[in-house]
N, C-alpha and C positions, 0 to 999 in steps of 0.2 A: 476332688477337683481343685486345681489350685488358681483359686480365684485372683490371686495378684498377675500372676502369668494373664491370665485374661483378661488384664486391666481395667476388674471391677470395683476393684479397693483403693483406688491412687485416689491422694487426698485425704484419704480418713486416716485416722490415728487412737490411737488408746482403744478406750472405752466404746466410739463411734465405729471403728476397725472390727471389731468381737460382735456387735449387734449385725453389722453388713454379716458379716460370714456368716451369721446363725440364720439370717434369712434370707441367703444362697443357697445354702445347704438345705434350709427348710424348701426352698423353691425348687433343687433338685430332689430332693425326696418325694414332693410331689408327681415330680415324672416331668417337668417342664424341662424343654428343650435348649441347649444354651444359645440357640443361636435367638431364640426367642425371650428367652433372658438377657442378653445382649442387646436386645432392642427395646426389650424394657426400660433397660438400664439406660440407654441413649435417652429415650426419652421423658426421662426423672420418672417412671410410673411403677418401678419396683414394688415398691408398698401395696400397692393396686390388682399385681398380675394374680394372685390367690381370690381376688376378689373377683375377676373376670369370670376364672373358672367356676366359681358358686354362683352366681348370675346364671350358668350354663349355657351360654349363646350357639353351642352345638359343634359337629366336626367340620375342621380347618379345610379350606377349600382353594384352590391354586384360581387364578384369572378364569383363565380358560373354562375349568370346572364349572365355575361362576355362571357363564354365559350358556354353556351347553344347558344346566341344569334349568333355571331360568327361564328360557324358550323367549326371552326379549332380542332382540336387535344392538348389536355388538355397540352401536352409536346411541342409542340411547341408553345405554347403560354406564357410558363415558358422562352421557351427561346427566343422567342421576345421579353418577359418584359422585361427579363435581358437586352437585347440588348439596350434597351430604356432606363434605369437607372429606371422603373417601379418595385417599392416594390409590394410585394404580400400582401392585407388586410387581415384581422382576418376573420373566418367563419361571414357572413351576416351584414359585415360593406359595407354599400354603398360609394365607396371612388373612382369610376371608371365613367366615361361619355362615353357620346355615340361615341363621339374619340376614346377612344380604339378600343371600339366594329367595327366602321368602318376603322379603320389602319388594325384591325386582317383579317376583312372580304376581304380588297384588299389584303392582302397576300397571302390568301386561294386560292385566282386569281393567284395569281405568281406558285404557288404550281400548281395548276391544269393546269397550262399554259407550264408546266415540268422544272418550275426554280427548281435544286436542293437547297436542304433544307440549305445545309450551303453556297451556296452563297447568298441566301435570309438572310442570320443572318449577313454573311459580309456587306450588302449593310446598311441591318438596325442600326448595330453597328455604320458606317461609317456616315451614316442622322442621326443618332440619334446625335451621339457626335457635330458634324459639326450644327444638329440645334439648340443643346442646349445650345451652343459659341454665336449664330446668336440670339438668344431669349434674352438669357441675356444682348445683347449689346444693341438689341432693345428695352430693358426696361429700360436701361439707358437713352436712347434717349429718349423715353416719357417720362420718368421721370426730365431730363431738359430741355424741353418744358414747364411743369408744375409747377416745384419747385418755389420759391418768399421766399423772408426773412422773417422770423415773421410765416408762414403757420402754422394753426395749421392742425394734422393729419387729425380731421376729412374731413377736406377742401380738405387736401391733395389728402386723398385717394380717393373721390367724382372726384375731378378733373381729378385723374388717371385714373380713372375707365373710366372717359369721350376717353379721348385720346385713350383710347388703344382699345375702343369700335369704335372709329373711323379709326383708320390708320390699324388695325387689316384685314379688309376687301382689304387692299390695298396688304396685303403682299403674299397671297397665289397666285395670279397670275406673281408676282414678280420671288417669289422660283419657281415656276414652266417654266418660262422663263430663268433664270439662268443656271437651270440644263438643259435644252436643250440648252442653248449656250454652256454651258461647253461638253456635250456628245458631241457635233455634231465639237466642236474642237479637241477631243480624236479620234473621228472617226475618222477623215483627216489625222492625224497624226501618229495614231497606223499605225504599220510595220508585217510586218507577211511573214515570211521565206517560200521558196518553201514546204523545210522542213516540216514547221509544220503546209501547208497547207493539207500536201501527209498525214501525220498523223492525222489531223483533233484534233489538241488539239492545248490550248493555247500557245499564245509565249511563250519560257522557256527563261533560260538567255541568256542576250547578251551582249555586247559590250557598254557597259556605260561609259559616267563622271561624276565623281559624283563628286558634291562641296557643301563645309561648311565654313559659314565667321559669326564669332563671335566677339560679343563686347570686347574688351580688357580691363577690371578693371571694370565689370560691379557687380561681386559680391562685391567688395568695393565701388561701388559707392551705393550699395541697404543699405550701413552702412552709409551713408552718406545725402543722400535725402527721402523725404516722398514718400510711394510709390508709391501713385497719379504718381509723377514726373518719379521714375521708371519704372513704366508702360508705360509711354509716352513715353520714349527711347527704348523700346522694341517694341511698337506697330510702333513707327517713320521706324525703321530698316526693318519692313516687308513691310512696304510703300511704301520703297527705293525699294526694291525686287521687288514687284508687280509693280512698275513702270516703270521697265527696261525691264523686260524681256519679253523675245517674242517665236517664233516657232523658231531654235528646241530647244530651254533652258524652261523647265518647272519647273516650283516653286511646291515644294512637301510639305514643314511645317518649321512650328516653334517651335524650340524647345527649350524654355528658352530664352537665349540673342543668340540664332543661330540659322540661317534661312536654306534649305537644297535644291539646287538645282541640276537638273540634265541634261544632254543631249547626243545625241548620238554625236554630233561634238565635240569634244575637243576643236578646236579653237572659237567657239563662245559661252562655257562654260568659258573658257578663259580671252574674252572680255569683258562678262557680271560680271567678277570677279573682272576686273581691276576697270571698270565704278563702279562699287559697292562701291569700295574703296575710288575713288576720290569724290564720291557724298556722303560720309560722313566725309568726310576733309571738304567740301563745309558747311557742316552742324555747323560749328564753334566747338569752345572750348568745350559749354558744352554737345556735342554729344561724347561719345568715339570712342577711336581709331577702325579699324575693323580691321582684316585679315582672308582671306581667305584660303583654303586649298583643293588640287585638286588630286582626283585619278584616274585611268579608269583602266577597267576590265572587268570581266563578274558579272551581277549583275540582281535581278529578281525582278520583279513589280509584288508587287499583295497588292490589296487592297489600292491603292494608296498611298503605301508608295513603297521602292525600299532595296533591303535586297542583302549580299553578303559582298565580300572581298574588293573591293573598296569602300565599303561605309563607312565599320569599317580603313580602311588607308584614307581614305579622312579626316576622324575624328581625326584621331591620326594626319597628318598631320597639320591640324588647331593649333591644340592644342602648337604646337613646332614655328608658324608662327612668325617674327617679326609683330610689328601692322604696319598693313597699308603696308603690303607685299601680296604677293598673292603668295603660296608658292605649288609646283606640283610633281608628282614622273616621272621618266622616262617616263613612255606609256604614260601619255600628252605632256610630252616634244618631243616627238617623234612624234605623230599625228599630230602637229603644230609647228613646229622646223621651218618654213621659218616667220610665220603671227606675233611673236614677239621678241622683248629681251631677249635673256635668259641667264643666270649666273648661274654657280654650286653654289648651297647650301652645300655641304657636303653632308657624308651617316652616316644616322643616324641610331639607333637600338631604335624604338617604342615601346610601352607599347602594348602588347597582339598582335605584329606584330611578325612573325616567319623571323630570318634573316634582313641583314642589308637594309635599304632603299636609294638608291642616291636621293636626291633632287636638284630642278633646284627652281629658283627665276624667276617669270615672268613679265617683263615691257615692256609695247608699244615701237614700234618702233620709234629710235628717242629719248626716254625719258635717261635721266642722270643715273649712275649708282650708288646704294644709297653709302654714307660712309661706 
């Protein structure tokens, strides 16, 4: 094959030129087809397409295939893909496996089993996004298991393909243990009013705290270090999070250099705000400062995120926090007025808050009061 005609090698030179060719060559010997090495190629995943095929994801299958085999409804299958980050292929391009076709056919189960149609699109958006985070970190992870100095590609990707062909079988009973620890924690812990048992609908709002504790000079420090190293200060931060926390404080996301938790107790949203603090003081110099910011309200959980007016003043409160404060409005000062220190902040007028806000400063009992 002569791979520069096919304008796989522009750009490369020497040494980098001889590795490409050995692992073209190696991807034709394999039997892979160039127009699928071609689209490899388009989208940086060379290295990967050996690794695809030891996974075994099954035989290629055109749109149409897709939907005949399936037995779903031609519309919701448009919007599963969506839901899955799944492009739709050109008429009679085989670009699909037999994964699709069996992801569509257990939903066609959830369908006939009378799950409505968009909380089946909610659930999928929410695994899809969550596994394709979980995918990618695990292909980091095989990939330094494997990596050595000097590799050439084709070794590489041979190597890769080994690994992922191996630990791949380890990981579906994993995720599937996961999500049952995690539901069977959300069971224990979901609440459900007289109310809105008498109604027979899901919980509406209620009575939340909601907290946000962000890195303090993190957008300067992303001017400052590579971002390898940036990264690791943000991944560190959610470390801290998921290390502390417990029932009722629930960890909801990350959003950038800010993590977002929540709970129906204000004084142990509180606690877990203060410990947050000090276990990134603990972290040295080159961790940055944190602070926190606390609201409570009525506020609604769907989709496992949490939405309302306390969540948008939890946020604005952050944002105004000294570093290494942990900074709260009235209704948590009030919910927990004996369990710690507390100091007026002043009443501030927020960005896209209606009317002035009192703030209070929160410190352990006992603890000094700042300068």
């Amino acid at each position: 094959m002569d791979w520069e005609a096919e304008g796989l090698l522009e750009g490369l030179e020497g040494r980098q030129r001889e590795a490409r060719v050995e692992l073209l060559d190696l991807l034709a010997d394999e039997g892979f087809a160039l127009e699928e090495i071609r689209r490899s190629h388009a989208d940086g995943q060379l290295l990967f397409l050996l690794a695809s095929r030891a996974i075994d994801a099954g035989d290629r299958h055109t749109w149409e295939e897709v939907i005949a085999a399936s037995g779903v409804d031609e519309d919701l299958v448009v919007k599963l893909a969506r839901a899955q980050g799944v492009t739709r292929a050109e008429p009679g391009e085989a670009a699909y496996s037999d994964v699709e076709v069996d992801v569509l056919r257990l939903a066609a189960g959830f369908i006939d089993a009378g799950i409505p149609e968009d909380d089946l699109l909610t659930v999928a958006r929410l695994l899809g996004r969550g596994f394709s985070q979980a995918a990618e970190a695990m292909r980091g992870t095989a990939m330094r298991l494997v990596l050595e100095p000097g590799l050439g590609e084709r070794e590489l990707a041979a190597r890769y393909a080994h690994a992922a062909s191996a630990l791949t079988p380890m990981m579906e009973p994993l995720l599937a243990s996961l999500l049952k620890l995690h539901l069977s924690k959300l069971v224990q812990t979901e609440i459900i009013s007289a109310e809105e048992r008498e109604a027979g609908v899901l919980p509406g709002a209620r009575d939340m705290t909601i907290a946000f504790a962000d890195l303090v000079g993190f957008t300067r420090l992303g001017e400052e270090v590579p971002p390898g190293e940036l990264g690791a200060v943000a991944g560190r931060l959610e470390h801290l999070v998921l290390d502390l926390v417990e029932p009722p404080v629930r960890f909801v996301k990350t959003i950038g250099d800010a993590v977002m938790v929540v709970s129906p107790e204000s004084d142990a949203l509180v606690q877990a705000s203060l410990t947050l603090i000090e276990q990134a003081e603990a972290e040295g110099d080159e961790f940055p400062p944190l602070r926190a910011g606390l609201a409570r309200g009525e506020a609604l959980s769907r989709a496992g995120d949490w939405f309302g007016h306390p969540v948008n003043l939890a946020s604005r409160v952050t944002a105004i926090a000294r570093p290494g404060s942990v900074l709260a409005t009235d209704a948590v000062q009030e919910a927990a007025p004996q369990s710690f220190a507390w100091s007026k902040a002043g009443i501030r007028h927020l960005k896209g808050i209606d009317g002035a806000v009192p703030l209070w400063r929160a410190r352990a009992l006992g603890a000094p009061e700042p300068e």
